[in-house]
Every structure is written in C-alpha cells, then in structure tokens.
N, C-alpha and C positions, 0 to 999 in steps of 0.2 A: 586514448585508452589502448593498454593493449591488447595483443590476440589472446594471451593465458586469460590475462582478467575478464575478458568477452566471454572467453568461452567457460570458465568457470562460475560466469553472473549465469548464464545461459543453463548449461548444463543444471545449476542448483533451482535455475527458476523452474526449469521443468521438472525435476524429483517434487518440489513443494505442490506444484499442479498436482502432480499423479496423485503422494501420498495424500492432499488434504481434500480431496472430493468430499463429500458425504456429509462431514462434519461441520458444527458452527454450533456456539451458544448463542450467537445473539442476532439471527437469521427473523426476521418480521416482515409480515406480508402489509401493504400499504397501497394506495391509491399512483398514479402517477403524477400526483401534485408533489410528492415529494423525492421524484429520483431522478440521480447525480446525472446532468445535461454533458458537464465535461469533469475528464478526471482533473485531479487536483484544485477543483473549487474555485477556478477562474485566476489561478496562476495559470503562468505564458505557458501556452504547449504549444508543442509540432506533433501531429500526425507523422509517424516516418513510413509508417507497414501498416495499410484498410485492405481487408476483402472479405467474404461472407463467413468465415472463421475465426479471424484475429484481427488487433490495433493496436498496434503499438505505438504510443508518444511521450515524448520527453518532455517534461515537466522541471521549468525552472522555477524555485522558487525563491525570492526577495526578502532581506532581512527585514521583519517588521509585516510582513504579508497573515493577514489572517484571515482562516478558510470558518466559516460557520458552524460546518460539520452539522451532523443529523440525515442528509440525503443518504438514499438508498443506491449502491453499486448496480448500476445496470450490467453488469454484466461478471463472472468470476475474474477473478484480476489476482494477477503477479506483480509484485510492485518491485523495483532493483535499485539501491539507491547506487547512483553514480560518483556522489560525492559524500561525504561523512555529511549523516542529517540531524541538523541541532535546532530541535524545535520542543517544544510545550504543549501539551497535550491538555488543554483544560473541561476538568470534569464537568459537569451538572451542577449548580450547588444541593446536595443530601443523597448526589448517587452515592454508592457504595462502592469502595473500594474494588479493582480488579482481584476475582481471586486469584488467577491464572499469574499476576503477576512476578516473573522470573523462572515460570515454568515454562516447560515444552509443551506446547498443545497446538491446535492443528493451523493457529491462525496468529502463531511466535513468529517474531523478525529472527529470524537464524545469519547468522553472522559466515563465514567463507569459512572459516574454521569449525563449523558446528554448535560453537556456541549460543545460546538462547540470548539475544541483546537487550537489553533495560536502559534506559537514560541515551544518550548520541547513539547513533547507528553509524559503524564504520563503512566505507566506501566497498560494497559488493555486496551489504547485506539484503535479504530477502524475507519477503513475507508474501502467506496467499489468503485474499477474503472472498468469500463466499458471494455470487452474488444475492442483493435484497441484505447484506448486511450492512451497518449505517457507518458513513465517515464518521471520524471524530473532531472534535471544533479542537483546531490548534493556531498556533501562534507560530512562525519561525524566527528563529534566534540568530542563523549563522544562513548565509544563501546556500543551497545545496539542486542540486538534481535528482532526479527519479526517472526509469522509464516506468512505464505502467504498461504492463502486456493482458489487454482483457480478451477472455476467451471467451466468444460468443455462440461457437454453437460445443 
C-alpha cells in the first residue's frame, strides 16, 4: 500500500469520524445478547493497534464468506476498505427498501474522490457507523479487505 493512499484512507477516516458524530437512523438500544464480539462477523482479523481509545484490525474477507448480520457495533467504527469490496448485502424478506439509498448522509460509503458509493466499493472507500447500530447480513462475492478503526472512548 502506498504512503499517498495510507494517508488519504487516514486522513478521510478521520473527517468521517468528526463530521458523523451525533447522527444515525437506525441507532437501537438492546441487551448484550446481541452485540458484535468481533468485527467482521468472524472473518479472519488481526488486531494491529489496542489501547483504551482505539483498535484497529484488518479483516480478510473470503469469497463465499457469510456474516449473519443483525449484532450491534460495540463500539463507533471507521470502516476503510483496502481492496475493492464486492459483496451482497441481503435484506430482511418485507424490510423496506433503504431510503437513503445513493445519498449522502452521515453513514454513506464515500469513495477517495467524494463520491457517495452504491453497488462495489473501490479500494480507499470509507464509511462511519455509529455505535449500537446493527451489521448487516451479507454474502462476499469477490475476497476483499477492510481495516475497521473503532473508536472506544
């Protein structure tokens, strides 16, 4: 990876941090029977960076790999994909369509370019969720990376 791309995955993870505090539609308070033990839903991570403010680790994920989705983020998270992320995002059957879909709002994968990302995620894009907001149940199509930087205090 290089140093430009580091530092603009970085630099953009932190503007998503700052700007998206506060905000979340779909933020639900629950028991601890249902929240997330490890990111990425038990695809392979590494721990790189623990200490009482932050964790970062990189999360590989396998073609064919499906996460349950529904657990609750213990913690606010920056999510960076490393590699272009080609996965499937499977609804609920009778949720309701995302409204937000293709808009900017505060919990958009935003692309290196500024772009708001829909369908594959190019290799540097970012997104921030809130914590207590739920994974979603997906499928990966293509093996890709993520680091996940959760911000715990």
């Amino acid at each position: 990876m290089s140093k430009k791309f580091a530092a603009a995955v970085f630099a953009t993870a932190a503007i998503g941090v700052v700007s998206g505090f506060g905000y979340c539609q779909h933020v639900e308070a629950a028991d601890a029977a249902d929240l997330e033990t490890q990111v990425g839903g038990g695809a392979p991570t590494k721990v790189l960076i623990e200490n009482e403010r932050v964790r970062i680790s990189l999360t590989s994920y396998p073609q064919g790999f499906k996460r349950d989705g529904g657990q609750r983020r213990q913690y606010d998270q920056v999510i960076v994909w490393v590699d272009e992320g080609d996965y499937t995002v499977v609804r609920p059957a009778g949720a309701p369509p995302n409204p937000n879909a293709g808009a900017r709002g505060p919990e958009s994968a935003i692309a290196l370019d500024g772009s708001v990302v829909t369908g594959k995620h190019p290799q540097g894009t970012v997104v921030w969720h809130p914590k207590n907001s739920r994974t979603p149940k997906m499928v990966v199509n293509k093996p890709y990376r993520q680091f996940y930087i959760e911000i715990k205090s």
